[in-house]
C-alpha positions in Angstrom: 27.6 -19.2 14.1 26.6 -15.5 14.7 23.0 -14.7 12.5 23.5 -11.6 11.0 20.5 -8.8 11.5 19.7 -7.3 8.3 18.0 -4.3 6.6 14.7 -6.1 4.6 13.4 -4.9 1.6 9.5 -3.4 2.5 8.4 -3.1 -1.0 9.6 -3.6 -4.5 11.2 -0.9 -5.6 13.1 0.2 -1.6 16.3 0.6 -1.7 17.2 2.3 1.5 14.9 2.3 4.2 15.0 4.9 7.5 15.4 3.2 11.2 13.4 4.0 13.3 14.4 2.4 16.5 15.4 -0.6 18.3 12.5 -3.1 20.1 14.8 -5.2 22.0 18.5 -3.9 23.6 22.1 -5.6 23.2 22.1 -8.3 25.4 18.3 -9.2 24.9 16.8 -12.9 23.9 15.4 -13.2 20.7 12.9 -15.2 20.0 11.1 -16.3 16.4 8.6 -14.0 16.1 10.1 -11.2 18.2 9.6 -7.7 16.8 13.5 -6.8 16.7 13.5 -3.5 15.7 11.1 -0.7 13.4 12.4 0.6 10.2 10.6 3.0 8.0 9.7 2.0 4.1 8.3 3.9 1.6 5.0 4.4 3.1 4.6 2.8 6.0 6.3 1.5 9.0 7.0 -2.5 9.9 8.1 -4.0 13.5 10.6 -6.3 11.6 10.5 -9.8 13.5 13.0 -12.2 13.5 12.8 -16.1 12.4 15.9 -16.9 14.6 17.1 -17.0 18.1 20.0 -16.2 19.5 21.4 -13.3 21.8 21.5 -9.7 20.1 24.6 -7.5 20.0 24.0 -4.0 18.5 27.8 -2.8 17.7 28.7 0.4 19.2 28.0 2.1 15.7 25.3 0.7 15.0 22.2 2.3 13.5 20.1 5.3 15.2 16.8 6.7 14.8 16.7 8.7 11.4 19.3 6.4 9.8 19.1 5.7 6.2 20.3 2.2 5.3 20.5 0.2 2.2 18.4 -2.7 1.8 20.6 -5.8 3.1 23.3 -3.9 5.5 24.2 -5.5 8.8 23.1 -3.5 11.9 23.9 -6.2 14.6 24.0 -9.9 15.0 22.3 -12.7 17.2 25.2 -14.7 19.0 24.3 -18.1 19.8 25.3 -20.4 22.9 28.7 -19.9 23.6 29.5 -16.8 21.5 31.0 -13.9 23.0 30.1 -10.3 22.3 32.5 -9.2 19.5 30.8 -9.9 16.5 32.3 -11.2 12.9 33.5 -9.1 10.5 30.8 -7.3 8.2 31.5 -9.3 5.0 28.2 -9.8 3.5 26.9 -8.6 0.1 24.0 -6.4 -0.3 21.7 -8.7 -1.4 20.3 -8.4 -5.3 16.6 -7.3 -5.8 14.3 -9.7 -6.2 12.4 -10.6 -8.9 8.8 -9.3 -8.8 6.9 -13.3 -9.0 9.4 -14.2 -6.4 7.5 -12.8 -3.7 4.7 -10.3 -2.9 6.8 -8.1 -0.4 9.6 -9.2 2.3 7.3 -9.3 5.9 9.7 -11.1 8.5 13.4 -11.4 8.5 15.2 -14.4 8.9 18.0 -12.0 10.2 20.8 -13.6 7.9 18.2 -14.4 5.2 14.6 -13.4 4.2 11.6 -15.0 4.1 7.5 -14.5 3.3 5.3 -14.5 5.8 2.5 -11.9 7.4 3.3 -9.8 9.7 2.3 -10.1 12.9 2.1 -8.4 16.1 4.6 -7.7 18.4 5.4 -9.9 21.2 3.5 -8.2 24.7 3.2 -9.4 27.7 -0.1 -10.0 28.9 -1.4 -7.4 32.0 -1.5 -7.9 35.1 -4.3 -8.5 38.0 -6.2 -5.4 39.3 -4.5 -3.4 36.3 -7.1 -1.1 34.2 -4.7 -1.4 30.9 -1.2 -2.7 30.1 1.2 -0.1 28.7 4.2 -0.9 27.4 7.4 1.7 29.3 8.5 3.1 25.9 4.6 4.3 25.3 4.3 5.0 29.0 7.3 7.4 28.3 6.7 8.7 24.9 2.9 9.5 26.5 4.5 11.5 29.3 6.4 13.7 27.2 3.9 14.6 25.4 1.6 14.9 28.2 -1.0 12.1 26.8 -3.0 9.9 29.6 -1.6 6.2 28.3 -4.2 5.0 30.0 -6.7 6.8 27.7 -5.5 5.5 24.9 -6.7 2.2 22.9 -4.1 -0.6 22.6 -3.2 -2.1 19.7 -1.4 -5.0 21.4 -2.1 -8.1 23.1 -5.2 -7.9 25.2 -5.2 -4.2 24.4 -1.7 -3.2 25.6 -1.0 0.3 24.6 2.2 0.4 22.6 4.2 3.1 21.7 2.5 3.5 18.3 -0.9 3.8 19.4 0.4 7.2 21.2 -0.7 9.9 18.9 2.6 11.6 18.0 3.9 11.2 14.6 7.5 10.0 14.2 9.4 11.9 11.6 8.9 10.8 8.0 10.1 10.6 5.0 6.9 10.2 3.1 7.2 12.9 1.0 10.8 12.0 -0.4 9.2 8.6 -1.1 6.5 10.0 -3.0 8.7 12.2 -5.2 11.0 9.6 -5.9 8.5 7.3 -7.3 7.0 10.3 -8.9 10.3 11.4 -10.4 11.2 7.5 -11.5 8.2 7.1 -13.2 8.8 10.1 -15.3 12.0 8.8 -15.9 11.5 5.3 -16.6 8.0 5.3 -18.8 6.6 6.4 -22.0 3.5 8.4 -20.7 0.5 9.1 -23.0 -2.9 10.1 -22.2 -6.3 9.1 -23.5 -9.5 11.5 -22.5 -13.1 10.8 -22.9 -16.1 12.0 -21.8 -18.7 9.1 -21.2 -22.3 9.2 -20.5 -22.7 8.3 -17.4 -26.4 8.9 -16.9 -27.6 5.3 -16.0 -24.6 4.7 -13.7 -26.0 7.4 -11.5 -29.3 6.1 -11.8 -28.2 2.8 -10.9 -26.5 4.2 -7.4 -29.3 6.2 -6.6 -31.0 2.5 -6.4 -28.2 1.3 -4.4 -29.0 4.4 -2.0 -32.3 3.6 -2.0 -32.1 0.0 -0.3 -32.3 0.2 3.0 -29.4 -0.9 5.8 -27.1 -1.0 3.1 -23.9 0.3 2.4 -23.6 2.6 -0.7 -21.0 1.9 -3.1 -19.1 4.8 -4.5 -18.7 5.6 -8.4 -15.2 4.6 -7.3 -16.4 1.3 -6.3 -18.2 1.0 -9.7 -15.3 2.1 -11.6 -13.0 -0.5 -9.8 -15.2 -3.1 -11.1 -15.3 -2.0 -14.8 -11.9 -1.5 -14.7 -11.5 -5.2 -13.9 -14.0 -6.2 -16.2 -11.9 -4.3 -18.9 -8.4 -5.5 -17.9 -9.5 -8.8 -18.5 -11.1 -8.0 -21.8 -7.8 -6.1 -22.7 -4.6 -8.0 -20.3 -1.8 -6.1 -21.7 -3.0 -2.9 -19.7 -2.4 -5.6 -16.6 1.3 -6.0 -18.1 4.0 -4.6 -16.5 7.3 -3.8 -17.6 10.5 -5.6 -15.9 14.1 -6.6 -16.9 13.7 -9.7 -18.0 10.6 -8.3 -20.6 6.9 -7.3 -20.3 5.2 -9.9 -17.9 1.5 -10.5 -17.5 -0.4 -9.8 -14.3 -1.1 -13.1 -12.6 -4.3 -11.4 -10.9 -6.3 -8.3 -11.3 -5.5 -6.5 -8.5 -6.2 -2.7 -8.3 -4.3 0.3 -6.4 -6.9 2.7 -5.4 -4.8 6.6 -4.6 -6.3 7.9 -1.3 -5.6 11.2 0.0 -4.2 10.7 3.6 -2.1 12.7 6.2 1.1 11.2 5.8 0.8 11.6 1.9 -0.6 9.9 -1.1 -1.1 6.5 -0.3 -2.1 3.5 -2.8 -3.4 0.4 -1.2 -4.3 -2.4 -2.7 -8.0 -4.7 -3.8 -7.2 -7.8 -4.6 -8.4 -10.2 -7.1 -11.4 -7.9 -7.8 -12.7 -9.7 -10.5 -13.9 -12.5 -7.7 -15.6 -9.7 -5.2 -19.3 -8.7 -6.3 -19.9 -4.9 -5.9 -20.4 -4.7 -1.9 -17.6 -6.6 -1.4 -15.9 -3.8 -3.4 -17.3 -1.5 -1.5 -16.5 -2.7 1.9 -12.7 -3.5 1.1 -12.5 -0.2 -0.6 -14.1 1.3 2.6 -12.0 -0.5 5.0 -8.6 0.3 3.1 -9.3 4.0 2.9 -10.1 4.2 6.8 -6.7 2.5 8.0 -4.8 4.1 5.0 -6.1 7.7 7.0 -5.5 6.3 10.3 -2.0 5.3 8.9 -2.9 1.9 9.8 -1.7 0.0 6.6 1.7 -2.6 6.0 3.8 -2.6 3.5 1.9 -5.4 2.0 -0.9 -3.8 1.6 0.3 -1.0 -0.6 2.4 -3.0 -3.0 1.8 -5.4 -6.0 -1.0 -4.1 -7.8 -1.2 -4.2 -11.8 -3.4 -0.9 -12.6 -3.8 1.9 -10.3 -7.1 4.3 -10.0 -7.1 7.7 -8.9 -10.6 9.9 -8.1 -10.2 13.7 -8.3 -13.8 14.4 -9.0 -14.8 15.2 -5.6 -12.7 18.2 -6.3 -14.7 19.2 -9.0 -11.6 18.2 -11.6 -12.9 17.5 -14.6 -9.8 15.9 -15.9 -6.1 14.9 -15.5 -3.0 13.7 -16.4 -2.4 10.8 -13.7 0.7 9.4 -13.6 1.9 5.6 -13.9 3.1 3.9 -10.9 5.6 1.8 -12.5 5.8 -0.7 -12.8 2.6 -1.3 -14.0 1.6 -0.4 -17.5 -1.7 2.4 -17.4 -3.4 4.2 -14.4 -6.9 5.7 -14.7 -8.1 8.9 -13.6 -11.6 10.2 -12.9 -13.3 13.0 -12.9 -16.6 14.8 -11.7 -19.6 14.1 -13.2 -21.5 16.8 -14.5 -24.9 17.5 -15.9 -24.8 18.9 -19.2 -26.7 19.5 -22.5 -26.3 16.9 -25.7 -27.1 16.1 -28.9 -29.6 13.5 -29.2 -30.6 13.7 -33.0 -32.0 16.8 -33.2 -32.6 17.4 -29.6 -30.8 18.7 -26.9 -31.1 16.0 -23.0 -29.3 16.9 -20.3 -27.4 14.0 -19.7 -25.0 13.0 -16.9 -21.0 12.7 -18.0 -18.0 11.8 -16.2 -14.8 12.4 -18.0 -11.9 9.4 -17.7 -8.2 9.8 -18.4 -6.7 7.1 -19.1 -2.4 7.0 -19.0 -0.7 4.2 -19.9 3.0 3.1 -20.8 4.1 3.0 -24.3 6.7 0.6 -24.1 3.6 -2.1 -23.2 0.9 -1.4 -25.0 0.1 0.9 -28.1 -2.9 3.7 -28.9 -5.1 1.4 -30.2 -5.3 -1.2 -27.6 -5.3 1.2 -25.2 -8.0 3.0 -26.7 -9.7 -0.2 -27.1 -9.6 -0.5 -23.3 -11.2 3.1 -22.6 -13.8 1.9 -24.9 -14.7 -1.5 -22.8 -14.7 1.1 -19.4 -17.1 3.9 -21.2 -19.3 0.6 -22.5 -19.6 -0.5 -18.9 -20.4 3.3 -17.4 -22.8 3.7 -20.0 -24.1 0.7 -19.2 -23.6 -0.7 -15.9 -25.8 -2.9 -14.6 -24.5 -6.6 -16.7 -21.1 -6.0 -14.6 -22.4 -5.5 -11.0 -23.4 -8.2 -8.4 -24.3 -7.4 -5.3 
């Protein structure tokens, strides 16, 4: 029986996704783990492999690049032994969204069904003798119009084939649409309120300028730190982990922590995972790492989705403070600002003292004033006082 080819879903919330183009032509074999075609989510683009074999038929109106589709439409089939070309009639239902502890995020299609698993590359041929470096014809030809030397370029594939996205030409997005839609929904769908408070954050410095001072060792950021507190604080306080779905107010099952990074393509939010478990360099370096493919454009799907409390730096900017806003479905997101020497009381005396201001948004519906003021509370204790929540 024909296997129909579907539209997956690339993160929680998709509903349509854009095509982007078609990695194997009607008539092709299909084999598991063949990268069948490359559809566009809401912030980053997956080489959707297929579970199945069989023969693929694309239908004469079939999908083209820039195509929006709805999550679950038919865009071809894979015939099996025997089959002829004319496929069956497009009778499927969309499928229904899935609930959030079902899965992380839809990687591979079962093309007929969908299934978890990693992504993984797609399926090169391996170069040939004599030859300098492997390019695939749809880079070789994207290269040439663009008059790039594929030969130049560094190859993301299989014994470093260059493949058509390792040519440096961006394909057209639809980034920004994504971004104000999520923007737009959470306005929609949350009750928004925002704590401020300036915290004394004259020891934290102190402690990275001792960080800096050991040798051969990567520096952790006061976003580093703060993704640690924050941990430290969502445990002390789960309900900020909470997050709000149609069957009630569910508890995170780990603390794992968007971090917003500024990139080309837009505002992106990948993910740390289980940060309580990662001492402070550890932090550091998947912080580090994330932020350099999320610039590069680098990240999957996978990567960007799932977290339960988001944090977003605007210091560097010299913001003192904001009004960040909640990326539903999760419950609060933190925003930080510069920190700034300035005069205090202490008793009778005026210190200069180092503060950082923190905003602190968080959903309503979840969680009250108090506990959430409670958590801002926990974070200041820890800036004020950093060193008991740090491990190298």
């Amino acid at each position: 029986m024909p296997i129909s080819v579907t539209i997956p879903r690339l993160g929680w919330n998709m509903e349509e996704g854009v095509f982007v183009e078609w990695l194997k032509a009607d008539g092709d074999a299909v084999k598991p783990g063949d990268a069948v075609f490359r559809l566009e989510g809401e912030k980053a683009t997956e080489d959707i492999e297929s579970l199945d074999a069989g023969t693929l038929h694309i239908p004469a109106d079939g999908p083209k690049t820039g195509d929006k589709l709805a999550v679950g439409a038919v865009i071809g089939w894979l015939l099996q032994v025997g089959e002829g070309s004319s496929p069956p009639p497009v009778d499927e239902a969309i499928p229904k969204r899935r609930h959030r502890d079902d899965a992380d995020v839809v990687r591979r299609v079962s093309l007929g069904a969908t299934a978890v698993a990693p992504l993984g590359e797609v399926t090169s041929h391996p170069q040939g003798e004599g030859q300098k470096k492997a390019v695939t014809p749809r880079a070789r030809r994207l290269a040439a119009r663009l008059g790039v030397d594929a030969s130049q370029l560094r190859g993301s594939g299989r014994d470093g084939r260059v493949r058509e996205r390792d040519v440096p030409a961006p394909l057209p997005t639809s980034t920004r649409h994504f971004i104000a839609a999520r923007m737009m929904e959470s306005r929609r769908t949350t009750a928004p309120v925002t704590l401020t408070s300036a915290v004394d954050a004259t020891n934290l410095v102190s402690l990275r300028e001792q960080f800096k001072a050991a040798a051969g060792e990567a520096v952790p950021s006061y976003t580093d730190f703060l993704l640690k507190f924050a941990a430290v604080a969502l445990q002390k306080h789960p309900a900020l982990a909470a997050q709000w779905t149609d069957a009630g107010i569910v508890p995170a099952a780990s603390i794992d922590i968007g971090l917003a990074v500024d990139a080309d393509a837009g505002l992106l939010v990948p993910v740390v995972r289980d940060v309580p478990s990662l001492g402070l360099r550890a932090v550091a370096a998947r912080s580090r790492e994330l932020i350099d493919r999320a610039r590069k454009g680098e990240l999957a799907a996978r990567e960007m989705g799932g977290a339960c409390f988001t944090i977003t730096n605007l210091g560097a900017f010299g913001v003192d403070a904001f009004t960040p806003i909640i990326n539903p479905p999760e419950c609060a997101i933190l925003g930080i600002g510069r920190i700034e020497r300035r005069p205090v009381m202490d008793g009778d005396r005026v210190v200069g003292r180092d503060l950082i201001t923190l905003s602190l948004t968080f959903d309503h519906r979840i969680v009250d004033g108090a506990p959430a003021a409670r958590f801002l509370q926990t974070l200041a204790a820890c800036v004020s006082n950093p060193a008991p929540w740090v491990s190298s």
